[in-house]
C-alpha positions as CSV (number, residue, x, y, z in Angstrom):
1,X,64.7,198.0,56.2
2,X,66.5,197.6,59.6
3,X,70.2,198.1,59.6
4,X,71.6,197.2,62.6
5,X,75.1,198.3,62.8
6,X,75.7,200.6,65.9
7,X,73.0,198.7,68.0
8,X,73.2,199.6,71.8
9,X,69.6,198.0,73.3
10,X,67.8,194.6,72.6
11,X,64.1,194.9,71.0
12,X,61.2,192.8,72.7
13,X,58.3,191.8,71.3
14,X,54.8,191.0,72.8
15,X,54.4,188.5,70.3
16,X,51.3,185.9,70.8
17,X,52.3,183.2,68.4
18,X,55.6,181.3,68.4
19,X,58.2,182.6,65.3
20,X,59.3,179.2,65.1
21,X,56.2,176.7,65.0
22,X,53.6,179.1,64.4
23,X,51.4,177.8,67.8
24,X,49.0,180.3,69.3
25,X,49.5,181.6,72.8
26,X,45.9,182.0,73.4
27,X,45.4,178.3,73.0
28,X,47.5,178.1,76.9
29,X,50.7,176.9,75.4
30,X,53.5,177.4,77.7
31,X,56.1,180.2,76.5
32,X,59.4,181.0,77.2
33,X,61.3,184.3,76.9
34,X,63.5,184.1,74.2
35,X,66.9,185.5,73.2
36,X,67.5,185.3,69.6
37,X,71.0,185.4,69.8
38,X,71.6,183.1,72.9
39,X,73.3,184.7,75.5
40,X,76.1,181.5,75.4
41,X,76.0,181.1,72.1
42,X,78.6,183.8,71.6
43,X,81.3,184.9,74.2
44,X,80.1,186.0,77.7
45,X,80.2,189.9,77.7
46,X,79.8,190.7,73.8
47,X,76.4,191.1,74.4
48,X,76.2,193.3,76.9
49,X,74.9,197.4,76.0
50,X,74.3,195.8,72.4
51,X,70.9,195.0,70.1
52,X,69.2,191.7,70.6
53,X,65.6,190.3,69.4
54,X,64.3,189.3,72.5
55,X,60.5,187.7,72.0
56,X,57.8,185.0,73.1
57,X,59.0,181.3,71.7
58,X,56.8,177.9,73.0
59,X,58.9,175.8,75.4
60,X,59.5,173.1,72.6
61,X,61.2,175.3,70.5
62,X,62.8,177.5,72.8
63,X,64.5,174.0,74.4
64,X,65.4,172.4,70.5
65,X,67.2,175.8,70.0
66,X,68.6,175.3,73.3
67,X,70.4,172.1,72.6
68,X,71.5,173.3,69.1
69,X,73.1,176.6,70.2
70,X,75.4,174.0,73.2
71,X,77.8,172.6,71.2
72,X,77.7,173.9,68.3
73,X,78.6,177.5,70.0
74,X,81.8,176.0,71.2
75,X,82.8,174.2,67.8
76,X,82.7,177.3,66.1
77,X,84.2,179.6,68.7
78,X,87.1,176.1,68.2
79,X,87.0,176.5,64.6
80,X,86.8,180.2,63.8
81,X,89.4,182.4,61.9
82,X,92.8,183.5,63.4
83,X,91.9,187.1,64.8
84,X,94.9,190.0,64.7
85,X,93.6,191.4,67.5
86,X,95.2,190.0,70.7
87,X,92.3,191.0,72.5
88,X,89.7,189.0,71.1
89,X,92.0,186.0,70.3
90,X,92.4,186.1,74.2
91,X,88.4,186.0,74.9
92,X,87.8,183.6,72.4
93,X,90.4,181.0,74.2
94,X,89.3,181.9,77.4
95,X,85.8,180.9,76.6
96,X,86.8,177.5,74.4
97,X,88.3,176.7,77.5
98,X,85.4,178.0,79.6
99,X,82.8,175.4,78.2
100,X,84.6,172.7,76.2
101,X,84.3,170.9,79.2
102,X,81.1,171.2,79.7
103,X,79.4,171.0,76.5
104,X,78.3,168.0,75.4
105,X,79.6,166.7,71.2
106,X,76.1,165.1,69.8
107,X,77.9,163.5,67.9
108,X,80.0,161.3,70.5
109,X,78.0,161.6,73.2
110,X,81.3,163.3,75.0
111,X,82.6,166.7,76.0
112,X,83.5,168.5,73.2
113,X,86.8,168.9,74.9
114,X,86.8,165.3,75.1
115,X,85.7,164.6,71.2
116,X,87.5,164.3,68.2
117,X,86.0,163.5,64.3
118,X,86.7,160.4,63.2
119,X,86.1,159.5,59.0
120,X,87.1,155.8,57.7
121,X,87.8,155.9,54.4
122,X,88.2,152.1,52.4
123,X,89.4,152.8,49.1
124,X,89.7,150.3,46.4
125,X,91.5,151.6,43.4
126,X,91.7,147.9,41.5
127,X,90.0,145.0,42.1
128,X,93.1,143.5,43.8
129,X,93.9,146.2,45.9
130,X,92.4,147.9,48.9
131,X,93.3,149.3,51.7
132,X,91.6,151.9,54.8
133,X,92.6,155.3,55.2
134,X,91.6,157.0,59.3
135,X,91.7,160.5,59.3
136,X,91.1,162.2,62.8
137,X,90.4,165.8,63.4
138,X,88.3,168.4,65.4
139,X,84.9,168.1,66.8
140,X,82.3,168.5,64.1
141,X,79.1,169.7,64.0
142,X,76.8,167.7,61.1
143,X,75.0,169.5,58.4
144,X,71.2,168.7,60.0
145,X,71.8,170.0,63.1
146,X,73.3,173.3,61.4
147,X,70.5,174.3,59.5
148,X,68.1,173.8,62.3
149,X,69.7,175.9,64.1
150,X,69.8,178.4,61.3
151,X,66.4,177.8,60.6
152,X,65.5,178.9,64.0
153,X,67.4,182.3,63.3
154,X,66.0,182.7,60.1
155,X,62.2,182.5,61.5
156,X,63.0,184.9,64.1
157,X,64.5,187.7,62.3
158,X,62.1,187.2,59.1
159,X,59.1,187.2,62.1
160,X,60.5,190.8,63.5
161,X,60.6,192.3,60.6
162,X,57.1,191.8,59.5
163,X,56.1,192.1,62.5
164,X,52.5,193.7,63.5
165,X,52.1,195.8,66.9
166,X,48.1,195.8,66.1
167,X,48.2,191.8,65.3
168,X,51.4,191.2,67.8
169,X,52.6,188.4,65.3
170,X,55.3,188.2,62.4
171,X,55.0,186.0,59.5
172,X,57.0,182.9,58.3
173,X,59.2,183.2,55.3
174,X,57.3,180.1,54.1
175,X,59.8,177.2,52.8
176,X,63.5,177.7,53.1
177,X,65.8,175.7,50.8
178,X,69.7,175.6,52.1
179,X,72.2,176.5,49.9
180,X,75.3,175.7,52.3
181,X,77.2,176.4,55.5
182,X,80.6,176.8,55.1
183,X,83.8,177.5,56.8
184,X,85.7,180.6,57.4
185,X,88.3,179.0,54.9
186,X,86.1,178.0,52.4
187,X,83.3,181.5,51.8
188,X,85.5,182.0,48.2
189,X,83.8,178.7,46.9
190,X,81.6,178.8,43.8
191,X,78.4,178.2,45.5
192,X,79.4,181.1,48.2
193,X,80.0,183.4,45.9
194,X,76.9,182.4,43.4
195,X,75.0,182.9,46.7
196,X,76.6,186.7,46.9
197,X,76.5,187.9,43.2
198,X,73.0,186.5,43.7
199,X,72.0,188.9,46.2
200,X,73.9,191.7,45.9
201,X,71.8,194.1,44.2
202,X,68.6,192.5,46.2
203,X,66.6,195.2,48.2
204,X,67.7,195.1,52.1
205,X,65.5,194.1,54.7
206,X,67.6,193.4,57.6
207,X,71.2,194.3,58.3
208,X,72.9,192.9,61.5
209,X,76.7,192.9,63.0
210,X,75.8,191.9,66.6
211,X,77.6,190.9,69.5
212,X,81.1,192.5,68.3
213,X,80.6,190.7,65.2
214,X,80.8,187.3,66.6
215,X,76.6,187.2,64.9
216,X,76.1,188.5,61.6
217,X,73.0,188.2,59.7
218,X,71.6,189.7,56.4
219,X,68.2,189.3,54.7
220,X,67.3,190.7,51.5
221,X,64.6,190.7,49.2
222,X,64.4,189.9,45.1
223,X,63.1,192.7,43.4
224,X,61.6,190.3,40.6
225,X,60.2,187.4,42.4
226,X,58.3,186.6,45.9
227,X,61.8,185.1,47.2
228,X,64.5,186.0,50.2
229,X,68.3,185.5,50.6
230,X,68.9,184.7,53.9
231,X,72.6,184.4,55.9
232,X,73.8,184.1,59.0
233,X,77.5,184.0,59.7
234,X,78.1,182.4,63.8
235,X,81.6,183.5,65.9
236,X,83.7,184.5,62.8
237,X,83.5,180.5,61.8
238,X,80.6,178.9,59.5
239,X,78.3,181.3,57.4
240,X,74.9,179.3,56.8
241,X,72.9,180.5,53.1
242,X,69.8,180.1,52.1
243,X,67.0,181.1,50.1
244,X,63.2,181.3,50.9
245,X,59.3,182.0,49.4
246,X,57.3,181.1,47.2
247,X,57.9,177.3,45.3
248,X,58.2,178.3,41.6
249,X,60.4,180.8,42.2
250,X,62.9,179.1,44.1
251,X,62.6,176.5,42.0
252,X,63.5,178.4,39.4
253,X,66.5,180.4,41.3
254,X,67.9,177.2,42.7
255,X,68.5,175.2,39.2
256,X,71.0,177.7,38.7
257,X,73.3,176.6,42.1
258,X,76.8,175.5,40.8
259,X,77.6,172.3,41.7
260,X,80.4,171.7,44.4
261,X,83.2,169.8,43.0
262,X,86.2,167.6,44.6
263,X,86.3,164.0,44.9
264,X,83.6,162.0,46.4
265,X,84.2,158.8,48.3
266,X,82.5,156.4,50.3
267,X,83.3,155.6,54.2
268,X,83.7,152.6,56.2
269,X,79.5,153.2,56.8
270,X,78.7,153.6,53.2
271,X,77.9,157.5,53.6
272,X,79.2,159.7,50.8
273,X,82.4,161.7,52.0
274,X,83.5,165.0,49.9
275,X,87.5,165.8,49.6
276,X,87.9,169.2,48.2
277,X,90.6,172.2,48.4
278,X,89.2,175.2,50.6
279,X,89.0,178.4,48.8
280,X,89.2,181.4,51.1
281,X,87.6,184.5,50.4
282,X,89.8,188.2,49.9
283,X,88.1,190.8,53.2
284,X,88.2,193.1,50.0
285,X,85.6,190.6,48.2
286,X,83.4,190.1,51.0
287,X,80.0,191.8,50.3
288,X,77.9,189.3,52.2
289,X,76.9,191.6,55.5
290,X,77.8,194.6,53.9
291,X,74.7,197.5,54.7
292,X,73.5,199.5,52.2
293,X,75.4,202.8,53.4
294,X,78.8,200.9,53.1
C-alpha cells in the first residue's frame, strides 16, 4: 500500500518499458523523462518540496499526454469549486489568467480565453411546432479527451505500484472501463456515489493528495475479484472513475452501474445532449480519497 499524504520528494524510476504503451526501451525507442503530474498541469509552485512519480515514457506518449494536460489544465483550474481560503482563490486566478491566453481550446481551435461552448438545441414538442434553443457557456473539455488523459494517469500510478527494481518494469492494469467524470457540483450523483459505496471497503493500494490537493488519486483493490477502482480528482474540479482487470469480472461489477437520468435531447448536429440537475456532494460524505488512517 502507498499512502501518500505528507509527501515532501518525487520518486523516479529506471523503468525500461513505457507505462503507457507498453514499448521496450531496449528496442532504441526514444524516451522522455516524464512527470506524472505535469508540472503545468496544476498551479506553478504547488509542486515544489512535494511527491511526484517521475519515470521513463516513449516520446509518443509523453507528447499525447502533453496536449491533453494544455487545456484541459486551465478548464478545470476555470471550472473548479469556490475555495474559502483567499489564498488559494488568489493563485488559482492568477494562473487562469496566466495561461488562458495561451492555451489553445481543442475544441475551437482558439484560446481558451478566447472560447466559449456553444450547444443548439431544436426541439419539436408537436408536429406543428418547433423552434431552436442556443445556450452558450464556458470552455469545455469533451468526454474522449478526459479519459485519455486519465487513462495516462491510471497506467502510471498502477505501473509504480507493481513496480519491479530487479525487472525495472510495472504492469498494466489490463482494460479499464469508465464509469464517469464529473463536476465538482455534481460528485453526490447516483453513479458517483455507486462508485464510492463500491469501493469503500476495497483494500488500498495507493493513496495520493498531491500538489496541495489540487491532484488526488486513489486506487484500491476488490478483495473478491481480480478487479481495481481507480480515481483521480484534477484542480478541485472534475473527478474521473473507473474500474479495471480482468473481463468477467467487470463485466459482472459494471451491470450493476445506475443509470444517469435527466432529459435527453438531440442538437442541431444530431448528437444526444443530457439536461440534468447537479447534485453536490456534503465534505462530510466524501470518502472518495480518504486513506485508510482517516
Amino acid at each position: 500500500m502507498v499512502n501518500i499524504e505528507m509527501p515532501n520528494r518525487p520518486i523516479r524510476l529506471k523503468n525500461q518499458t513505457c507505462p503507457y504503451c507498453g514499448v521496450d526501451f531496449s528496442s532504441g525507442v526514444k524516451t522522455n523523462v516524464e512527470h506524472v503530474v505535469g508540472r503545468s498541469f496544476v498551479p506553478k509552485g504547488v509542486l515544489g518540496e512535494q511527491w511526484n512519480l517521475v519515470l521513463n515514457s516513449c516520446v509518443e506518449c509523453n507528447h499525447e499526454k502533453s496536449q491533453l494536460e494544455d487545456d484541459i489544465s486551465v478548464i478545470t483550474l476555470m471550472s473548479g469549486k469556490s475555495h474559502s481560503d483567499a489564498e488559494t482563490s488568489a493563485l488559482v486566478e492568477r494562473e487562469v489568467a496566466r495561461r488562458a491566453e495561451k492555451s489553445g481550446s481543442r475544441a475551437t481551435g482558439r484560446s481558451v480565453a478566447k472560447s466559449q461552448a456553444s450547444v443548439d438545441l431544436a426541439l419539436s414538442p408537436t408536429e406543428e411546432a418547433s423552434f431552436n434553443i442556443n445556450f452558450i457557456g464556458p470552455p469545455q473539455i469533451d468526454d474522449d479527451r478526459v479519459f485519455r488523459l486519465a487513462e495516462f494517469h491510471f497506467r502510471a500510478l498502477c505501473y509504480f505500484i507493481s513496480y519491479r527494481e530487479d525487472e525495472r518494469k510495472g504492469y498494466s492494469p489490463g482494460q479499464i472501463r469508465h464509469v464517469g467524470r464529473f463536476l465538482h457540483s455534481d460528485w453526490g450523483n447516483p453513479r458517483a456515489r455507486w462508485f464510492m459505496t463500491l469501493q469503500e471497503d476495497w483494500e488500498h493500494r495507493f493513496c495520493g493528495n498531491l500538489a496541495d490537493g489540487f491532484f488526488r488519486a486513489s486506487i484500491k483493490a476488490s478483495p473478491t475479484s481480480k478487479v481495481w477502482a481507480l480515481a483521480v480528482e484534477w484542480n478541485h474540479s472534475v473527478r474521473v472513475l473507473a474500474l479495471a482487470g480482468d473481463d468477467i469480472a467487470l463485466d459482472s461489477i459494471c451491470s450493476t452501474i445506475p443509470e444517469l437520468h435527466g432529459n435527453f435531447l438531440k442538437n442541431a448536429d444530431g448528437n444526444i445532449i443530457r439536461i440534468a440537475k447537479h447534485v453536490p456532494l456534503a465534505e462530510s460524505d466524501d470518502l472518495m480519497f480518504q486513506g485508510p488512517d482517516t
